[in-house]
Backbone atoms as SQL, in Angstrom:
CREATE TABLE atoms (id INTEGER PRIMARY KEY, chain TEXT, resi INTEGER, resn TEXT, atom TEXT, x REAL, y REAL, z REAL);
INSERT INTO atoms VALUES
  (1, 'A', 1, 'UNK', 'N', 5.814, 6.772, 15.259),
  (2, 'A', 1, 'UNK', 'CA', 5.602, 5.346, 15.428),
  (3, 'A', 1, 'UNK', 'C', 4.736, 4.810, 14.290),
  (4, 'A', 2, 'UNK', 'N', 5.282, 3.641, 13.749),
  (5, 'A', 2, 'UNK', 'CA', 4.228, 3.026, 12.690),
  (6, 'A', 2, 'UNK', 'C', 3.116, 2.606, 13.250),
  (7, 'A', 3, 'UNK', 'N', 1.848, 2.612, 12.318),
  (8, 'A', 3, 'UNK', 'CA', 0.258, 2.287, 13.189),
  (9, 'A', 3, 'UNK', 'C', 0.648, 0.802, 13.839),
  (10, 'A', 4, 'UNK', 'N', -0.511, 0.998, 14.506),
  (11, 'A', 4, 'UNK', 'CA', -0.499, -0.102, 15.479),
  (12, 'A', 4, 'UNK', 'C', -0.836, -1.519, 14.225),
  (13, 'A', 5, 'UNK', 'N', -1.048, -2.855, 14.481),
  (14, 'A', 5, 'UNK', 'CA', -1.280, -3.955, 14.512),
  (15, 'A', 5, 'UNK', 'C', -0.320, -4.396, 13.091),
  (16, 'A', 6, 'UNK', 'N', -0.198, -5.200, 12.343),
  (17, 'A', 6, 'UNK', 'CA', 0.534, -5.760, 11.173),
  (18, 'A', 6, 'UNK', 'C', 0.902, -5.115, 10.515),
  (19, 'A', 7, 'UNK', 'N', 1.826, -4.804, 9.578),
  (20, 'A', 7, 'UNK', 'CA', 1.411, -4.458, 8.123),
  (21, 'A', 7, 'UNK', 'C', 0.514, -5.654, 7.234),
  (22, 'A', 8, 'UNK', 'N', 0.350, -5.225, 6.398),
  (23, 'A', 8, 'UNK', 'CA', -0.430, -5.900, 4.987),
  (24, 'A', 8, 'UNK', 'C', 1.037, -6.710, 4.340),
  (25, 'A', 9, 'UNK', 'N', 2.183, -6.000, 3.934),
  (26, 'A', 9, 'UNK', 'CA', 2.908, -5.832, 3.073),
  (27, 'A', 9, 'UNK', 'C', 4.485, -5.955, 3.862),
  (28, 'A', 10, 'UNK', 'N', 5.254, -6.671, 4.080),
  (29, 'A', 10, 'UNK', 'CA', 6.531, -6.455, 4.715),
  (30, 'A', 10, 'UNK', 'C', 7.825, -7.285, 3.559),
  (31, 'A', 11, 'UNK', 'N', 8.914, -6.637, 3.335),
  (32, 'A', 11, 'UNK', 'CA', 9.935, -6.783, 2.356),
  (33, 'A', 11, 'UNK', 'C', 11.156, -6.010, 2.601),
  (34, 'A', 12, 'UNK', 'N', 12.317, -7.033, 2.314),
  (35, 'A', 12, 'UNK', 'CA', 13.735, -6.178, 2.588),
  (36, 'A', 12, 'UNK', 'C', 13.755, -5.720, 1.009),
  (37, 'A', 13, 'UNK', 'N', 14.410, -4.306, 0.765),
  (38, 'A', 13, 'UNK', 'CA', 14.643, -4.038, -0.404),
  (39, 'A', 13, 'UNK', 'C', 15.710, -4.230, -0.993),
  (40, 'A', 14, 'UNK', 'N', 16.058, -4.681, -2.282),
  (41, 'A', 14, 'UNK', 'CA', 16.859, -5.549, -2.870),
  (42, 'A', 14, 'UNK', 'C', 17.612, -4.578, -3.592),
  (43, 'A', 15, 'UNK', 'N', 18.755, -5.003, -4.034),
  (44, 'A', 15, 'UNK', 'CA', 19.686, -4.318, -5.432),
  (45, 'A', 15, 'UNK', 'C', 18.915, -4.086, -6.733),
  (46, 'A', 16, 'UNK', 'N', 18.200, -4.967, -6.997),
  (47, 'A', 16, 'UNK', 'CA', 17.644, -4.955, -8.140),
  (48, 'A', 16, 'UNK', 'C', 16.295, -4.126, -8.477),
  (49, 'A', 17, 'UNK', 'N', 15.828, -3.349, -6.682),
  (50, 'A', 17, 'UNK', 'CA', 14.776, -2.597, -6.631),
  (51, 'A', 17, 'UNK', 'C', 15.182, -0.868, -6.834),
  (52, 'A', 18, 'UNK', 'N', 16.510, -1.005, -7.107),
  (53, 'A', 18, 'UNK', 'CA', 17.763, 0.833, -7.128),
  (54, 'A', 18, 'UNK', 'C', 17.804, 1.540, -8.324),
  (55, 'A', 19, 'UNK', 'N', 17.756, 2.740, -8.633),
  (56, 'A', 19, 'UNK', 'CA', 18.302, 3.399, -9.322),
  (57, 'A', 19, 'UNK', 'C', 19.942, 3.326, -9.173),
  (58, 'A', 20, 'UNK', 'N', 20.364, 4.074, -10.054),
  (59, 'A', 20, 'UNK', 'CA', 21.884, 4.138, -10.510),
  (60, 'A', 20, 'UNK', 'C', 22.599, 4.559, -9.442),
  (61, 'A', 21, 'UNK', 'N', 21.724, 5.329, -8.221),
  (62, 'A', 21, 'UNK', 'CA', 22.501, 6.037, -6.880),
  (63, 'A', 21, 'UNK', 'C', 22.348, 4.920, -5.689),
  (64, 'A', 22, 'UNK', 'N', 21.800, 4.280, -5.797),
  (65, 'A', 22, 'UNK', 'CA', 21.293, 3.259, -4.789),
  (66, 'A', 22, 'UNK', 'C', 20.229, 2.761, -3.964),
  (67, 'A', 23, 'UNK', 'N', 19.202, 4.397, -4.644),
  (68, 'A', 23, 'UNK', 'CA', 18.028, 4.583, -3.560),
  (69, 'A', 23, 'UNK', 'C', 17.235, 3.669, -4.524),
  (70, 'A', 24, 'UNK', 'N', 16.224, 3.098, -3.438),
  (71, 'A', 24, 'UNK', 'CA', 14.752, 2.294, -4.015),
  (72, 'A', 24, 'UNK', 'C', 14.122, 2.913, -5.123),
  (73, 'A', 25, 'UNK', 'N', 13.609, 2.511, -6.522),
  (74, 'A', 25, 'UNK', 'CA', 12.825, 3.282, -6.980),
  (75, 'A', 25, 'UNK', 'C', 11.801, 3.453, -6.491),
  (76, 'A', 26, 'UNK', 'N', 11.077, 4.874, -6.770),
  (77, 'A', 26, 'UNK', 'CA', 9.543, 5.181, -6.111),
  (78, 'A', 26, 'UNK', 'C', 8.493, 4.437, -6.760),
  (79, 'A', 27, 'UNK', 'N', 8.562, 3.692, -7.642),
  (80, 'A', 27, 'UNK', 'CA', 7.577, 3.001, -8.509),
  (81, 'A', 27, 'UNK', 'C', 7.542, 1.634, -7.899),
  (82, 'A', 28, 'UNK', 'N', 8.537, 1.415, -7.247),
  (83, 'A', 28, 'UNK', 'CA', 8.635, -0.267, -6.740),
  (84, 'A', 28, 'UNK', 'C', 7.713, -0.134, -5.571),
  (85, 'A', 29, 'UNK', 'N', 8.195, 1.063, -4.263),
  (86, 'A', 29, 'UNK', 'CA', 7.516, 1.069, -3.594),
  (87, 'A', 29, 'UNK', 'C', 6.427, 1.763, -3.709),
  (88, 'A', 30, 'UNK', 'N', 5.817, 1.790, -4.776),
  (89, 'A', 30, 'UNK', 'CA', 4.319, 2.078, -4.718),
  (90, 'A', 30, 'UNK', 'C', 3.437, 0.854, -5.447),
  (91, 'A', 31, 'UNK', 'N', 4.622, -0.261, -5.873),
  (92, 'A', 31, 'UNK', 'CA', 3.853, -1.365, -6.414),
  (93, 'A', 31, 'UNK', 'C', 3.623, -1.871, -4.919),
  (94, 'A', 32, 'UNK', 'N', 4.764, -1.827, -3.964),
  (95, 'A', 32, 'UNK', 'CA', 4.135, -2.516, -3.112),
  (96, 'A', 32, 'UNK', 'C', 3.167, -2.289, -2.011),
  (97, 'A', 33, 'UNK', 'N', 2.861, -0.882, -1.743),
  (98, 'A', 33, 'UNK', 'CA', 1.827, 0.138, -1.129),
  (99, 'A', 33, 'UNK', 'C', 0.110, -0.198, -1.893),
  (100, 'A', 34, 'UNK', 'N', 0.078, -0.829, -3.292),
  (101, 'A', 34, 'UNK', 'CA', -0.582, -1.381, -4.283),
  (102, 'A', 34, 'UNK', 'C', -0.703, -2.670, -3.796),
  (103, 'A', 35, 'UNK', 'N', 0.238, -3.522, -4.103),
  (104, 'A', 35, 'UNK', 'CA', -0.156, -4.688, -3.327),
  (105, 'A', 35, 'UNK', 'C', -0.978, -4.924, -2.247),
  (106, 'A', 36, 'UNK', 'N', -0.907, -4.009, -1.069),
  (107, 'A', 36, 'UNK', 'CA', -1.100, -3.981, 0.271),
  (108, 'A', 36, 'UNK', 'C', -2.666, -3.794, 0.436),
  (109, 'A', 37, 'UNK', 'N', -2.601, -2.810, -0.385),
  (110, 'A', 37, 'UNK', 'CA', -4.217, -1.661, -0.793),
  (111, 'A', 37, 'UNK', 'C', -5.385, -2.648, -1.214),
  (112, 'A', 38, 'UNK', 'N', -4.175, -3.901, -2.591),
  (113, 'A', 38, 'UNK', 'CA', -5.111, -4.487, -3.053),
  (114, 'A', 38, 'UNK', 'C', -5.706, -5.557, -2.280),
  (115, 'A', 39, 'UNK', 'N', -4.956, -6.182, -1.261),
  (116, 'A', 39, 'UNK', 'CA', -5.277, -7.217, -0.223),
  (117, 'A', 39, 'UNK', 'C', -6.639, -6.619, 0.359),
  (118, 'A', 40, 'UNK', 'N', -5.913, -5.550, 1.072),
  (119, 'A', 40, 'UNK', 'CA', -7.216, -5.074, 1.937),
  (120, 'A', 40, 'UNK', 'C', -8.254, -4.901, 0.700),
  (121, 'A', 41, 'UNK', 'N', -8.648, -4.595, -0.250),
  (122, 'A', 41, 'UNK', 'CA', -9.928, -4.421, -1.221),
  (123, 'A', 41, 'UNK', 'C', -10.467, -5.815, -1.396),
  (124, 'A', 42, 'UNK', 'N', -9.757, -6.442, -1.902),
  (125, 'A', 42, 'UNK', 'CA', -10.299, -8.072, -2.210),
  (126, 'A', 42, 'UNK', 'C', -10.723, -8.833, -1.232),
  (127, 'A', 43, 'UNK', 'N', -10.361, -8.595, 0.341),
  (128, 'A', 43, 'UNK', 'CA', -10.381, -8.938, 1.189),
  (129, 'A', 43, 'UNK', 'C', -12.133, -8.550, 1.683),
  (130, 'A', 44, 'UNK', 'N', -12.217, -6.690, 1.910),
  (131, 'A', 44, 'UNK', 'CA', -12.906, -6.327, 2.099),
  (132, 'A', 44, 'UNK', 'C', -14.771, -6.546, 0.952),
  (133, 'A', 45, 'UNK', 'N', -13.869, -6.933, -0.317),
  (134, 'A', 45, 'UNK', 'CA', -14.845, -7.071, -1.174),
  (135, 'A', 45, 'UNK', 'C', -15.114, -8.675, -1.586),
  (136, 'A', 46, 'UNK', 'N', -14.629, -9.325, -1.492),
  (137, 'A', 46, 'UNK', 'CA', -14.892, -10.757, -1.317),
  (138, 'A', 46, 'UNK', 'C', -14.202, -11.453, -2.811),
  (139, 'A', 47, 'UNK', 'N', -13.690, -10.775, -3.591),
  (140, 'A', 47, 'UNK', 'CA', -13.364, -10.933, -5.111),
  (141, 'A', 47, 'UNK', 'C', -12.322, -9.601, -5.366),
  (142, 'A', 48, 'UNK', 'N', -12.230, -9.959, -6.630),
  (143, 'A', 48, 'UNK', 'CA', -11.700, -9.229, -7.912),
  (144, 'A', 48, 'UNK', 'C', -11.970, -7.257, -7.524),
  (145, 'A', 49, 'UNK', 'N', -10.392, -6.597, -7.365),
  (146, 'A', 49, 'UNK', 'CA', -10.957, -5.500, -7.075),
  (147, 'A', 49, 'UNK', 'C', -9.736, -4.823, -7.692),
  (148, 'A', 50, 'UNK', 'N', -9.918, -3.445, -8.651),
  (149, 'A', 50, 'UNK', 'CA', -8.511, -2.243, -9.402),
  (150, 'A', 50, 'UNK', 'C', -8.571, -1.575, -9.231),
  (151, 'A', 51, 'UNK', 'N', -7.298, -1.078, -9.021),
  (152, 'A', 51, 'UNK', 'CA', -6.915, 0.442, -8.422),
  (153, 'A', 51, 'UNK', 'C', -7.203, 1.198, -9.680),
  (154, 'A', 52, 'UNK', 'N', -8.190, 2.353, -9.247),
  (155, 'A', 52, 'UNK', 'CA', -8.864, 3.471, -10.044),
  (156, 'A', 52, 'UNK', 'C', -8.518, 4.804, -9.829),
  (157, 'A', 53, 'UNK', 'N', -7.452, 4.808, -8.180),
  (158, 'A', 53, 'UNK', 'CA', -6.876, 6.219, -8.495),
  (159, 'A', 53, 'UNK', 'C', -5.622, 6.041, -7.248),
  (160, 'A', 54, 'UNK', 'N', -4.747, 6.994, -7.367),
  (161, 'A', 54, 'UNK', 'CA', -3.922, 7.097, -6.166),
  (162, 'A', 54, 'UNK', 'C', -3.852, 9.022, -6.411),
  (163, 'A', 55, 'UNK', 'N', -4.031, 9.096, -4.883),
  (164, 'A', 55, 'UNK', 'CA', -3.920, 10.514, -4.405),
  (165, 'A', 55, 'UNK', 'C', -3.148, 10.838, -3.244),
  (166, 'A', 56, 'UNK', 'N', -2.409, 12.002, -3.510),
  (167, 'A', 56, 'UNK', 'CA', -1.471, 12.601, -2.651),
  (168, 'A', 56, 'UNK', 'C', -0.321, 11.681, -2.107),
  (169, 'A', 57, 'UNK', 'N', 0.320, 11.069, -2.878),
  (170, 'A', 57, 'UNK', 'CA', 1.556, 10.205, -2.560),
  (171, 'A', 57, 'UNK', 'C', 3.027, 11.410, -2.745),
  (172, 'A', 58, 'UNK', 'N', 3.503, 11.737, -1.597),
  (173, 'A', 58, 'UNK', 'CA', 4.560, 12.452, -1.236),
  (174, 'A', 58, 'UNK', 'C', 5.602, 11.505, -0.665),
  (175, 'A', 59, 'UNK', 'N', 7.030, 11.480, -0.994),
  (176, 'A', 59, 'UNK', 'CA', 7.638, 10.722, -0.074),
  (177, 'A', 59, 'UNK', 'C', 9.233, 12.063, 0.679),
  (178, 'A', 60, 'UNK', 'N', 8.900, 11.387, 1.912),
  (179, 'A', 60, 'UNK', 'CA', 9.333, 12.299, 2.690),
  (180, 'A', 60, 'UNK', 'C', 10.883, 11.570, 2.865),
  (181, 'A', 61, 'UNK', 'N', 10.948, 10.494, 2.578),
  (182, 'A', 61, 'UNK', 'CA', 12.397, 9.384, 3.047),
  (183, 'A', 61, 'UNK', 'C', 12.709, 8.969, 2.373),
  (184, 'A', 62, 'UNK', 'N', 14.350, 8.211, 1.665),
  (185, 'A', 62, 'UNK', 'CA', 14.659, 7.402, 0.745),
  (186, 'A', 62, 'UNK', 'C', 14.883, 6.262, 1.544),
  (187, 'A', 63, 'UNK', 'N', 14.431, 5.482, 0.968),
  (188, 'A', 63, 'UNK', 'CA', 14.388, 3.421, 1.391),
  (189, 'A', 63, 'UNK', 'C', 16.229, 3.173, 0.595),
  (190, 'A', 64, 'UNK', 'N', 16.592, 2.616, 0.974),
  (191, 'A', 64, 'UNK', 'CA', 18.178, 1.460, 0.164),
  (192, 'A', 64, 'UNK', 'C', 18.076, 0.207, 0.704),
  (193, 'A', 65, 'UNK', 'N', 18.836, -0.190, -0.269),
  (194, 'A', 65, 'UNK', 'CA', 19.235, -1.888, 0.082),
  (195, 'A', 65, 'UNK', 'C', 19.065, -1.948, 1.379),
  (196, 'A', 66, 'UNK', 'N', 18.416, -3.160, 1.847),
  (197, 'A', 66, 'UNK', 'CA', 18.752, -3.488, 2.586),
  (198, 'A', 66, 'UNK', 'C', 17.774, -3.334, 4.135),
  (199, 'A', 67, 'UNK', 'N', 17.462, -2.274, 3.444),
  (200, 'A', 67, 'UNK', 'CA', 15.758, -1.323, 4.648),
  (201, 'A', 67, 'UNK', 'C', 14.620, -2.571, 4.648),
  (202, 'A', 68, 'UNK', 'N', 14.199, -2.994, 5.322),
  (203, 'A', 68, 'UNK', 'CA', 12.770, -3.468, 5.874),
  (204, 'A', 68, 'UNK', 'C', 11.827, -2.427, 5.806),
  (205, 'A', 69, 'UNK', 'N', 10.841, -3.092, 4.467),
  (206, 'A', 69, 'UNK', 'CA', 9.969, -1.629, 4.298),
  (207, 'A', 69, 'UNK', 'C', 8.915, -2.208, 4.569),
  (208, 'A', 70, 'UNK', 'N', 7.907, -2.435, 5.739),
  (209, 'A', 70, 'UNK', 'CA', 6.829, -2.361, 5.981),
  (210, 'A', 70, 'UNK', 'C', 5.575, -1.397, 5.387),
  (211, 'A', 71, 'UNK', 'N', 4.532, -1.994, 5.042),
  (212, 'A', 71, 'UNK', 'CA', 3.100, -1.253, 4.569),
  (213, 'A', 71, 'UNK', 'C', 2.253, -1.346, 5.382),
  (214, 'A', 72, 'UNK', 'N', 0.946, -0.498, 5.830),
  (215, 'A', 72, 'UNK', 'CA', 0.291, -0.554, 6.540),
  (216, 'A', 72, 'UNK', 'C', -0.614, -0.068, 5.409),
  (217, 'A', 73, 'UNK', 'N', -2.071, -1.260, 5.530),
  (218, 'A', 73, 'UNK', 'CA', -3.113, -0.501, 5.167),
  (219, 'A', 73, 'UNK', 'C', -4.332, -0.424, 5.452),
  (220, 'A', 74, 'UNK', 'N', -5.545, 0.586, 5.829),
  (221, 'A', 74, 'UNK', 'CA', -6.280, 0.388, 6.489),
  (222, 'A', 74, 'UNK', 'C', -7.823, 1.052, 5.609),
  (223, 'A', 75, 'UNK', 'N', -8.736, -0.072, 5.208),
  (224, 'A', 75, 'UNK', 'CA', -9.870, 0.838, 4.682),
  (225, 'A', 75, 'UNK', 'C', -10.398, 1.482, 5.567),
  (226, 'A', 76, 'UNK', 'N', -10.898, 3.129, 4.776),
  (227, 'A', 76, 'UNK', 'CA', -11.053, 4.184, 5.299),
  (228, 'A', 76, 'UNK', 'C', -12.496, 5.019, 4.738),
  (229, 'A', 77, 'UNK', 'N', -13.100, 3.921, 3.578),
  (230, 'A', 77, 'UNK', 'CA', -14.557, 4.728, 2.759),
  (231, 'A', 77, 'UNK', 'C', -14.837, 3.480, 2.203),
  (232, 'A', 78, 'UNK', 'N', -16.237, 3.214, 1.964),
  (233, 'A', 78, 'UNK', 'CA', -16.710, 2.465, 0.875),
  (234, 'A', 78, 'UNK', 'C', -17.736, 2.921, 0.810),
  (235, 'A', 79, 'UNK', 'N', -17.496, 2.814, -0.729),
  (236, 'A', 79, 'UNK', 'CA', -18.964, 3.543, -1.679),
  (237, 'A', 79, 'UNK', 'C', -19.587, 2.214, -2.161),
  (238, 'A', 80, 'UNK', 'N', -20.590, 2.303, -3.339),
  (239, 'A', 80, 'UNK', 'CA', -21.287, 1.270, -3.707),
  (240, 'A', 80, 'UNK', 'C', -20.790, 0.232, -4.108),
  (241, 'A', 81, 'UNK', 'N', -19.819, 0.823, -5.216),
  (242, 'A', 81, 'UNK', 'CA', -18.867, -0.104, -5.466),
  (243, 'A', 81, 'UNK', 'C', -17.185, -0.006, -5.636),
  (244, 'A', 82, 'UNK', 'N', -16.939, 0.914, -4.854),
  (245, 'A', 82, 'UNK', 'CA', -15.251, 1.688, -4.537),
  (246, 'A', 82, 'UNK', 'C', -15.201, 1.448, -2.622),
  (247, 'A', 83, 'UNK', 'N', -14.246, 1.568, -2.669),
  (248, 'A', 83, 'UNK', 'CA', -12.970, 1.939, -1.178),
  (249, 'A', 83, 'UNK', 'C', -11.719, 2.324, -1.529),
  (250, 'A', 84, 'UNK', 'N', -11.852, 2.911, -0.507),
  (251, 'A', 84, 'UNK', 'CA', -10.600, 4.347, -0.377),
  (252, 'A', 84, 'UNK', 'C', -9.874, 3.536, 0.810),
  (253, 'A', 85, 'UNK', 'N', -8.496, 3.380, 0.382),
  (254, 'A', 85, 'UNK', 'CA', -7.573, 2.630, 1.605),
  (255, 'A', 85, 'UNK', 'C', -6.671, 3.548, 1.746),
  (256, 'A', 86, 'UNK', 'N', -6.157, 3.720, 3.069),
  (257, 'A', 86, 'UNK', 'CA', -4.744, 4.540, 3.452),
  (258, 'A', 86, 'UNK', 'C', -4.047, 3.891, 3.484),
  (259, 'A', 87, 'UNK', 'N', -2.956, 4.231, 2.616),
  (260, 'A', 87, 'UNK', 'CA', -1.492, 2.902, 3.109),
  (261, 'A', 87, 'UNK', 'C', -0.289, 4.415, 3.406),
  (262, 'A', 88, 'UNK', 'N', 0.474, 3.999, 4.104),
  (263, 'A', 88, 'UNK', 'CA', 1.706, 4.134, 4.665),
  (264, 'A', 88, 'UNK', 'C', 2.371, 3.191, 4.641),
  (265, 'A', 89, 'UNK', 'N', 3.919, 3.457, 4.344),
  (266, 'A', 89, 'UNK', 'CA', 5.180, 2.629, 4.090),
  (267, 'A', 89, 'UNK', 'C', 5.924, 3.310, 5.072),
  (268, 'A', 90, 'UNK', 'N', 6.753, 2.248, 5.733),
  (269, 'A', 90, 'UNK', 'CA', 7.694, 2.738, 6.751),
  (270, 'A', 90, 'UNK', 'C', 9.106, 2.185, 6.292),
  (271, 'A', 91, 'UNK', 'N', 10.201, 2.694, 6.749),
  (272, 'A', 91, 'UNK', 'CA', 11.091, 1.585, 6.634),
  (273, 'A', 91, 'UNK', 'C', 11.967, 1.808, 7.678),
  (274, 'A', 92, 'UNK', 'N', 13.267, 0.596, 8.070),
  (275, 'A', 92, 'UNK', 'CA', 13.627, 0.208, 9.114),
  (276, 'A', 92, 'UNK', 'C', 15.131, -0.192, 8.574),
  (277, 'A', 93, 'UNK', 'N', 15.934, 0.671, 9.231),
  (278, 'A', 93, 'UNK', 'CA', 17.535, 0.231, 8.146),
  (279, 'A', 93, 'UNK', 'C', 17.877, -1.349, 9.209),
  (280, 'A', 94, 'UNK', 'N', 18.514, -1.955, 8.277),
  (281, 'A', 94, 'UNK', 'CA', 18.614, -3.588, 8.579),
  (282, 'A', 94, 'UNK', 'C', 18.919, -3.789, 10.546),
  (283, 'A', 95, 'UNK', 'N', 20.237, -3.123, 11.006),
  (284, 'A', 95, 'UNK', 'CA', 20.195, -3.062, 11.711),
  (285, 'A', 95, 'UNK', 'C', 20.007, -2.070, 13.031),
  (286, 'A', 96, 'UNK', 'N', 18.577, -1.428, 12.615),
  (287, 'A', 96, 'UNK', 'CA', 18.585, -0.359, 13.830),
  (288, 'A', 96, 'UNK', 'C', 17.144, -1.090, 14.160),
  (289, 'A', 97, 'UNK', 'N', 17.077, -0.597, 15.234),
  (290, 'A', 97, 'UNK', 'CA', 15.243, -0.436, 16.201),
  (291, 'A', 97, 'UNK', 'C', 14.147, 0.688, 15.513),
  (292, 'A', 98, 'UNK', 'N', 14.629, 1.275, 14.859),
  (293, 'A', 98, 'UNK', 'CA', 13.642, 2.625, 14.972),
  (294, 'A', 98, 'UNK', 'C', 13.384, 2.750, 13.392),
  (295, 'A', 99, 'UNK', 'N', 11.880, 3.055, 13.149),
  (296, 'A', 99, 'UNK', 'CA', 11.210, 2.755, 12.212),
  (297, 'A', 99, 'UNK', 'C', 11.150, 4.812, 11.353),
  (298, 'A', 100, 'UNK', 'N', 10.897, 4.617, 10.028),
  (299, 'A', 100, 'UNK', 'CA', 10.655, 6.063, 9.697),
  (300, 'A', 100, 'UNK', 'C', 9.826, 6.165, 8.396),
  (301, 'A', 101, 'UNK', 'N', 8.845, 6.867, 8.312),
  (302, 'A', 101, 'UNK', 'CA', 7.652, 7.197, 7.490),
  (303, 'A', 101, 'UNK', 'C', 8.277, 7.272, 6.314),
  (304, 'A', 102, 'UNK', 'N', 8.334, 6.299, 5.507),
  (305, 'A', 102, 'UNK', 'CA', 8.951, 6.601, 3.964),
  (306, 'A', 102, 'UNK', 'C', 7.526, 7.698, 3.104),
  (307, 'A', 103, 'UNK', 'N', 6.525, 7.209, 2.949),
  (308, 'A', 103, 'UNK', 'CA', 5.205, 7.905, 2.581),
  (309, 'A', 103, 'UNK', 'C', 4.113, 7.590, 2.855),
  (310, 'A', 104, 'UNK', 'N', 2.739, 8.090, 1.807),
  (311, 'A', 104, 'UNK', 'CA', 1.419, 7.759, 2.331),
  (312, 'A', 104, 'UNK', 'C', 1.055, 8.131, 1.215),
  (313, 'A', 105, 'UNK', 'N', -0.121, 7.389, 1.287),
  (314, 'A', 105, 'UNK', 'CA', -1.142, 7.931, -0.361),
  (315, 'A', 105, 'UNK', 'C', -2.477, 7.611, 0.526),
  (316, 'A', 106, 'UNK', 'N', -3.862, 7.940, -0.367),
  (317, 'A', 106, 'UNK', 'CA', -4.513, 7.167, -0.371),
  (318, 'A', 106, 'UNK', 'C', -4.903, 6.466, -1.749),
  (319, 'A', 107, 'UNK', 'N', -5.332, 5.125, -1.929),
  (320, 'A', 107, 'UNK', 'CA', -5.688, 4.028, -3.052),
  (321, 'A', 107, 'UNK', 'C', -7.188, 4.214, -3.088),
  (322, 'A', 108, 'UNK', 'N', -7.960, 4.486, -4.488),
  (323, 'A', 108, 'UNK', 'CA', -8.898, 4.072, -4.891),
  (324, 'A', 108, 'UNK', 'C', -9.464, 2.576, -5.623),
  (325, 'A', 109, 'UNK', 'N', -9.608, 2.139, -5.118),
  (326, 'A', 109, 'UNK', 'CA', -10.297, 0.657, -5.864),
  (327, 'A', 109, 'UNK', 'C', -11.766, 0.058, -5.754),
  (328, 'A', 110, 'UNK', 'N', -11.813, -0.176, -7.119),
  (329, 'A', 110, 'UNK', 'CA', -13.543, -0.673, -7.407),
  (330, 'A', 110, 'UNK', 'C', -13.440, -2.313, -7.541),
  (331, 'A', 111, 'UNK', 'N', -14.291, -2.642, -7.179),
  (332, 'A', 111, 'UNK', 'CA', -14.672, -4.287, -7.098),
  (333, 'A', 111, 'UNK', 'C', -15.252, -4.121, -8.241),
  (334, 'A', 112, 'UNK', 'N', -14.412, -5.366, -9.347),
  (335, 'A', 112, 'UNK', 'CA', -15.182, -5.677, -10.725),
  (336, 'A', 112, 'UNK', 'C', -15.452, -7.483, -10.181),
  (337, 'A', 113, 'UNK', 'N', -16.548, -7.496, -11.003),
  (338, 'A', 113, 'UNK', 'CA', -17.061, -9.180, -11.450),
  (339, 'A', 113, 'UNK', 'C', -16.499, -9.330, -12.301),
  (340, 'A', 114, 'UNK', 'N', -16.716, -11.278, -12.759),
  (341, 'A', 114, 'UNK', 'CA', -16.133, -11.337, -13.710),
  (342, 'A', 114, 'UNK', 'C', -16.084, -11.536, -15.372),
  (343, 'A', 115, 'UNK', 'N', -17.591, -10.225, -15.484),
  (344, 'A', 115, 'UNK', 'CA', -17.410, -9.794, -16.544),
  (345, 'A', 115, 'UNK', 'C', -16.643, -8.411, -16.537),
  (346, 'A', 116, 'UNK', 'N', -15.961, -8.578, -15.598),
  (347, 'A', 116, 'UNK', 'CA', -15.505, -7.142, -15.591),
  (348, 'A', 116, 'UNK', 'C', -15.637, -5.513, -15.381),
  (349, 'A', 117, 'UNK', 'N', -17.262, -5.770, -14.851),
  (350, 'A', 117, 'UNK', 'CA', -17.933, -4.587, -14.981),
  (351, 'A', 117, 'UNK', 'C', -18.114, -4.254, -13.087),
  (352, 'A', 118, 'UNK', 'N', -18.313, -2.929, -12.809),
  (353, 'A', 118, 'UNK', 'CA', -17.921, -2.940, -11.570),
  (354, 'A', 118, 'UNK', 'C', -19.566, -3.738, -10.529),
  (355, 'A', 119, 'UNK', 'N', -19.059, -4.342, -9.390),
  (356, 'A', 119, 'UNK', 'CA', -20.126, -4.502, -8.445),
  (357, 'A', 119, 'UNK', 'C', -20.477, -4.696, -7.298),
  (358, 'A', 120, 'UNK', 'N', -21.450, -4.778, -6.522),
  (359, 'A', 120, 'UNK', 'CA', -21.889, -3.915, -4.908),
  (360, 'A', 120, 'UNK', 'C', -20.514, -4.438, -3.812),
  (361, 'A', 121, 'UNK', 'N', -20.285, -3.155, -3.172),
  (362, 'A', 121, 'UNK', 'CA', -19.251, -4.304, -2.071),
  (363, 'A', 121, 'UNK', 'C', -20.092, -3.801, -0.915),
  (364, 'A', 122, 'UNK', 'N', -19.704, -4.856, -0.038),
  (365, 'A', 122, 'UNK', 'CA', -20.611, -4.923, 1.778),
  (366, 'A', 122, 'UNK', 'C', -20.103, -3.405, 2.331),
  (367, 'A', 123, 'UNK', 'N', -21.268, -3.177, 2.347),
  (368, 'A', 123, 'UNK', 'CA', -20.927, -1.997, 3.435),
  (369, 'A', 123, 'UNK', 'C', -20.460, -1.993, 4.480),
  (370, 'A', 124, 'UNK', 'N', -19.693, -0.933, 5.497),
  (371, 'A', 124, 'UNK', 'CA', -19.093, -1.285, 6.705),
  (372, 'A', 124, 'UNK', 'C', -18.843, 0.365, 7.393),
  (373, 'A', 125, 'UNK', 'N', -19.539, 0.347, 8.413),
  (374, 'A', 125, 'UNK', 'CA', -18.758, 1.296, 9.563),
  (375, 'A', 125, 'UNK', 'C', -17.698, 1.574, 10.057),
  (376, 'A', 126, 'UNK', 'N', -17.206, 2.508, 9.373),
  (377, 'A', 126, 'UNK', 'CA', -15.620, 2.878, 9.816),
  (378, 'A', 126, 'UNK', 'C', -15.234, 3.591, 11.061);
């Protein structure tokens, strides 16, 4: 079952998101697992925040045209000036009920100001 409450991130995948066989590229859906990551950071940090690392992204499913690919993302660490978000991507072929774990990473991102240099984000109990 996909986590409980929203995704961050929800999109049907397009023709123009395929390799030559038909499947989604893995780079699209990790722009949008990125997207998702980055909401929750900017959100959580009040400003301006870049992804500084991605770890352990395996994908277990191929997405195609046409799949409803939901993101879920949930901060999971904050340091002084970093958070660590879990995202998971699911997807959902157009017309079925039943949802399936495309992958998971976790996202590193630091809150920069805007000189660019990194700075404090609110702490929070996870």
């Amino acid at each position: 079952m996909p986590p409980e409450g929203l995704p961050a991130v929800r999109v049907i995948a397009m023709p123009a998101d395929t390799n030559p066989y038909g499947d989604i590229f893995g780079g699209w859906l990790m722009s949008m697992m990125d997207s998702a990551a980055g909401s929750v950071a900017s959100r959580h940090s009040h400003g301006r925040a870049v992804t500084i690392a991605v770890e352990g992204m395996t994908f277990h499913r191929p997405v195609v045209v046409g799949d409803e690919v939901s993101v879920y993302a949930r901060l999971t660490k904050v340091g002084r000036t970093s958070m660590t978000i879990d995202v998971e991507s699911w997807r959902r072929a157009r017309h079925d009920d039943r949802s399936y774990k495309v992958t998971e990473a976790k996202f590193t991102f630091v809150a920069i100001g805007e000189d660019r240099q990194p700075r404090r984000v609110p702490p929070v109990e996870i």
